[in-house]
N, C-alpha and C positions, 0 to 999 in steps of 0.2 A: 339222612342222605347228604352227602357231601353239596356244600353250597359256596357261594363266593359274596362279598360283598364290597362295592364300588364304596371306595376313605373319599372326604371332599380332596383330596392330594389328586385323585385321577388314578392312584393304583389300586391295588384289589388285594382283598387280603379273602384267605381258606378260611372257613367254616366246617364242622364236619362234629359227628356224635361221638362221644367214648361208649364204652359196651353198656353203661348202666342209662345210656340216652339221655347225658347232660350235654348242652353243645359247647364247645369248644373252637377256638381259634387258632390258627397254626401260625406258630412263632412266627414275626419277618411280614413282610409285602413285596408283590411281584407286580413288575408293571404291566405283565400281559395277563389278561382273565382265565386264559386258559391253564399256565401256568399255579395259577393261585389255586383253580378246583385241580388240579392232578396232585398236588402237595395237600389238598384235604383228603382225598383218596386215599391216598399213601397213607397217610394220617389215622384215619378212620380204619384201613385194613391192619395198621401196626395195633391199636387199642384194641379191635376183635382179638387179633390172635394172641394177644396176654391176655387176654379176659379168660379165653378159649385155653389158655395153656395153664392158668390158676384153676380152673373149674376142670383138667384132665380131658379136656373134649376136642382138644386142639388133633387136626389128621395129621396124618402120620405121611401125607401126600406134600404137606411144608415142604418149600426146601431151606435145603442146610442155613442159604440166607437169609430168608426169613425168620428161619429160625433162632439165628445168632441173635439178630436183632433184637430178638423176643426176651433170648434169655439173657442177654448182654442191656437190655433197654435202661438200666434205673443203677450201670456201675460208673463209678468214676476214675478215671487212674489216678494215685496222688504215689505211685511211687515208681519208680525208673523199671522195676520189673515187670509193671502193668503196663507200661509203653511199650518195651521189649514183645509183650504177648499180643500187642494189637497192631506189631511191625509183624509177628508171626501172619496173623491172620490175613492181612491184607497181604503180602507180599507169596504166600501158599497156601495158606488155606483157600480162601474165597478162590483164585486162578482155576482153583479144582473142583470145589465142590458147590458154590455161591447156586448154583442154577438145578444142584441133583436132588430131587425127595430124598426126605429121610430114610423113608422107608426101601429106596433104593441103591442106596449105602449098603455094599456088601464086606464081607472079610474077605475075598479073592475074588477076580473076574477082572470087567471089566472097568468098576466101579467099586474094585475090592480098596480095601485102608492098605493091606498090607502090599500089593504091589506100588500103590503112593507112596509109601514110606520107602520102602527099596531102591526106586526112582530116587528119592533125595539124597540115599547115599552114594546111590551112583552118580551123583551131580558133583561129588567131591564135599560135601556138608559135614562137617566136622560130625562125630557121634553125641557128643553132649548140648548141637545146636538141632539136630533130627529129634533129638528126646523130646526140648522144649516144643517144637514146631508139634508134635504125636500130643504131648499133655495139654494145649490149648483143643486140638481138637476131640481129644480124647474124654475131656471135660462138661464140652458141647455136647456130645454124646451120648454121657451116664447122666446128663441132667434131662435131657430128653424118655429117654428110661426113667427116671426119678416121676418125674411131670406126667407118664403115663402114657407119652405119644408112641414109644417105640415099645414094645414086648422085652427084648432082649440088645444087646450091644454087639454091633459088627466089633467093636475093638477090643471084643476078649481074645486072649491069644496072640493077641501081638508080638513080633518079634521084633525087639529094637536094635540098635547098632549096644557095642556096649561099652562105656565110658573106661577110662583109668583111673583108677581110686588110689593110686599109689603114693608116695609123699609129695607132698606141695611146699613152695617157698616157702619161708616163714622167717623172720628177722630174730635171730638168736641172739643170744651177748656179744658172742665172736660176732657176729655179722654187724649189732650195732657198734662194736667197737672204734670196726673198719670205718663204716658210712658218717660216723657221727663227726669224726674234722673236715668232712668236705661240706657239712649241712649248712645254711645258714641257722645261728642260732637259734630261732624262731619254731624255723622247722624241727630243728633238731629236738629241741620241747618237746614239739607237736607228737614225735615218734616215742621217745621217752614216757609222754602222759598216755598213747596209748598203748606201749609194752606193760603199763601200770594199773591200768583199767580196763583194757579188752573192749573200747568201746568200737563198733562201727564206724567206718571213717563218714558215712555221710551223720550218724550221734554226735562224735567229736565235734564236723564242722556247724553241727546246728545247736551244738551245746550255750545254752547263753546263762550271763552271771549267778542270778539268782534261782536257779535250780542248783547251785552250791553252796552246803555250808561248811564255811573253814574249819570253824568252831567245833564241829559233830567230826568232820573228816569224813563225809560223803556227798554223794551228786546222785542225782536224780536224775534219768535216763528221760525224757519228755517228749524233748523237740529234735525233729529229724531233718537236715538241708538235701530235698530232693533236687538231686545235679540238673537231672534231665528238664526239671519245670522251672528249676531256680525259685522255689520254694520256700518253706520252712513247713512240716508238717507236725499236728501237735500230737502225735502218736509215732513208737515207733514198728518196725517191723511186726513182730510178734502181738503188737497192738496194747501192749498192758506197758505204761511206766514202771520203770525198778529201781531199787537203789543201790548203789554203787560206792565200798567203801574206800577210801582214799591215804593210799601211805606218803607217809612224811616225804618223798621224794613229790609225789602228785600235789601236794599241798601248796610246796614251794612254786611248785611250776604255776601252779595258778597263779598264784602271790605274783609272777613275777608278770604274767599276760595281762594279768588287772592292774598293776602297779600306774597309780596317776592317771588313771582313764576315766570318763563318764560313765557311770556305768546305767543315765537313766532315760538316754535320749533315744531310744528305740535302738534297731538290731537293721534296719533299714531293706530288710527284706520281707516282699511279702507274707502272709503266712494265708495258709491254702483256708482256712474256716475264718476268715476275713477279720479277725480281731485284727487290735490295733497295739504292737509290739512295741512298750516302755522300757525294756530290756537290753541288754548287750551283750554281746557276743563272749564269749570267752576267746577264741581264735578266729585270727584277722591273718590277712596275709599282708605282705609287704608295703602294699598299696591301701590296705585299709577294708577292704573287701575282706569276705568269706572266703576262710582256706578251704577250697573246694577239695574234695576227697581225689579230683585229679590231678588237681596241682599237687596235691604232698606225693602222688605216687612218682611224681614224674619229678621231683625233686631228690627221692630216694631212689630211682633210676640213677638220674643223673649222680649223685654222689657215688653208687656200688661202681658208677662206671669209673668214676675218678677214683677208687676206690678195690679197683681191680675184682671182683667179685660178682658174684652172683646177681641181677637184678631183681627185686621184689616190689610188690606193690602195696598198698598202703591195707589193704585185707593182710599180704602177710605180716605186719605188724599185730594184726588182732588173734593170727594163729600163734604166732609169740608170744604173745601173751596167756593162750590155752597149753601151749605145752610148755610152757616156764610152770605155769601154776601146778598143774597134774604131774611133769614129771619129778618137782621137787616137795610132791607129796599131798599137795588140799585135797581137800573135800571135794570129791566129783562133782556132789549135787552141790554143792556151794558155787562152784568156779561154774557150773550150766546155770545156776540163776545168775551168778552176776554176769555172764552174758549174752542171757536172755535169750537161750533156744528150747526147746520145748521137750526135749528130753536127749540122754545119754547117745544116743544114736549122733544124734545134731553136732555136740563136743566130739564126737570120737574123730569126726570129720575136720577136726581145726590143731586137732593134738598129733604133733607129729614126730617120728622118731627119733631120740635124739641119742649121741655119743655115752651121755651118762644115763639113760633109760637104760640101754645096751649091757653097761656095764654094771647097771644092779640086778638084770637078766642075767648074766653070768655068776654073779656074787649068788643069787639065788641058786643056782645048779651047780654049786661049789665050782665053777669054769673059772678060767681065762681065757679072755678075749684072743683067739687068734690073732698073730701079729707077720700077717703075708705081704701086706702091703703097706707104704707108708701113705698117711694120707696127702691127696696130691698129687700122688705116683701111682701110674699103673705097673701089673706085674711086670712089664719090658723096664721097669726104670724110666719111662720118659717123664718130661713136666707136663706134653697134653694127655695121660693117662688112659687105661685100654679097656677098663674096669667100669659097669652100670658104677656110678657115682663119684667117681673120680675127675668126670670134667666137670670143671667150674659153671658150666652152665646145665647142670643137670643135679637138682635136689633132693635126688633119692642116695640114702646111703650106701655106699660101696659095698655090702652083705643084702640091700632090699631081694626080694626075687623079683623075678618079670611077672607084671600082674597084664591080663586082657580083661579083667572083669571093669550132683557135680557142683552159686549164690551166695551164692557167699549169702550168708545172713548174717 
């Protein structure tokens, strides 16, 4: 039974059992007594209902908050997408559902998911931030089904809004051409070494010395710079280290970020499994700091802008580098391990069409490329163009079709 007990300080701190009847103390001290037994309560009811949801006995009369709690109780976020899913939850999920039994979760009514979901696109929610906000709770869900609380899933059947899959930015040669005299040098590397390696911009900014060696001409994918926690995590996305092999352009570029630096006085930023970092950075910005994956994008901003062109962000450098590689010919499965997604689906999503893709499409169907329009120009002749992909600010090629059918990893 939940208890309290009087520190010589004069405050009280919770007492209370976990399910297997060890007693335990609830983190902290409250200076009113009553306070301290409602937080063992709490306390004691969160350890029943995991105990109850490990052993499939937990009811199905939970609600959803509770429930979260339960199945969310033992995660930790260490990466900007797992902050992102716990801005979901508290900002729409919980608003809706925090206070409904599980088992009163329907698929239509009043308490149906899918008029929820409908709701949010009519709020004006982008399609690809409605999906996110459905797969947080959606997840909640089938793992309650998993665990045995619920029979079946209100969220089979869902109907979601449905994203654009069509071509995305991506930093070509022509594009680095343009950006690369307005860059400062630095940066300009920084875009270079990842058109040459495909790494993640939050890989690149957590990349530090001694996961390279010159000598072999590879890097080791390890340390990952979480933006949102200001970080360093010793895993990255997909969770398995890779190695990463390095051409004589990539080589130099190190050569030249390491030239005359320490390289053994630590990395000066945290790292989330609380080791103690004797390492250094491969890239530093200006000031000496972590080139954060927002500063390079908003450096490559700024240059496409001075630069007359398209803007891209520092992911399209790493789609650059998937469709440099596949459309002048690698190894599928080579260019998806060295950039560490989990199968061919994941790369088809980074590879994007390009002018000479086109034109070995043609070569194959003994073709020539229709020649209606010049690039730049739409059919009227004008310089802002009339044509899907002829304005400057739009990334699909002037042949794409109109698609209605999203992490970058």
């Amino acid at each position: 039974m939940p208890s309290t007990e009087k520190l010589p300080s004069g405050r009280y701190r919770g007492l209370y059992r976990d399910a297997d009847g060890n007693k335990k103390r609830v983190p902290g001290t409250f200076a009113r007594k009553s306070d301290a037994k409602e937080a063992a309560v709490d306390f004691e009811s969160k350890a029943k209902r995991k105990a109850a949801a490990e052993k499939g006995t937990l009811s199905a009369r939970t609600t959803w908050g509770e429930w979260w709690e339960t199945f969310n109780a033992d995660r930790t976020y260490a990466s900007g997408h797992g902050i992102n899913q716990a801005g979901y939850v508290k900002n729409h999920v919980m608003p809706k559902w925090q206070d409904v039994p599980l088992n009163g979760i329907k698929h239509t009514g009043e308490n149906g998911v899918q008029p929820w979901i409908d709701s949010l696109v009519r709020k004006g929610f982008s399609a690809a931030y409605v999906r996110n906000i459905a797969r947080v709770f959606t997840s909640s869900i089938n793992a309650a089904v998993k665990a045995g609380v619920l029979d079946a899933s209100p969220c089979a059947g869902l109907e979601l809004p449905r994203t654009n899959k069509g071509t995305k930015p991506h930093v070509s040669r022509s594009h680095r051409d343009k950006v690369a005299p307005k860059m400062n040098p630095r940066y300009r590397d920084a875009v270079d070494f990842g058109l040459a390696t495909g790494l993640r911009p939050g890989e690149l900014a957590g990349l530090h010395a001694h996961r390279v060696d010159l000598d072999e001409g590879v890097l080791v994918v390890a340390d990952v710079f979480v933006e949102r926690l200001k970080q360093i995590r010793a895993y990255p996305k997909d969770g398995d280290w890779r190695a990463v092999p390095l051409t004589r352009q990539a080589v130099d570029i190190i050569g030249r970020q390491l030239d005359g630096r320490k390289l053994d006085t630590g990395c000066g930023v945290p790292h989330m499994d609380g080791s103690t970092c004797t390492g250094a950075l491969v890239w530093l910005n200006l000031q000496g700091g972590v080139l954060r994956p927002d500063l390079l994008s908003l450096h490559l901003r700024r240059a496409a802008s001075g630069a007359n062109v398209a803007p891209v962000s520092g992911y399209g450098v790493r789609r650059g580098f998937a469709t440099q590689t596949v459309s002048g010919g690698a190894d599928v499965f080579t260019v998806k391990s060295i950039m560490g997604h989990a199968d061919l689906d994941e790369l088809a999503g980074y590879v994007q069409q390009t002018a000479e893709a086109r034109a070995k499409l043609f070569s194959a169907l003994g073709q020539r490329p229709g020649l209606r329009a010049i690039e730049g120009m739409g059919r009227r002749g004008t310089d802002r163009g009339t044509d899907r992909g002829t304005d400057r600010d739009n990334q699909a090629p002037p042949d794409a079709p109109s698609e209605s059918v999203t992490d970058a990893s």
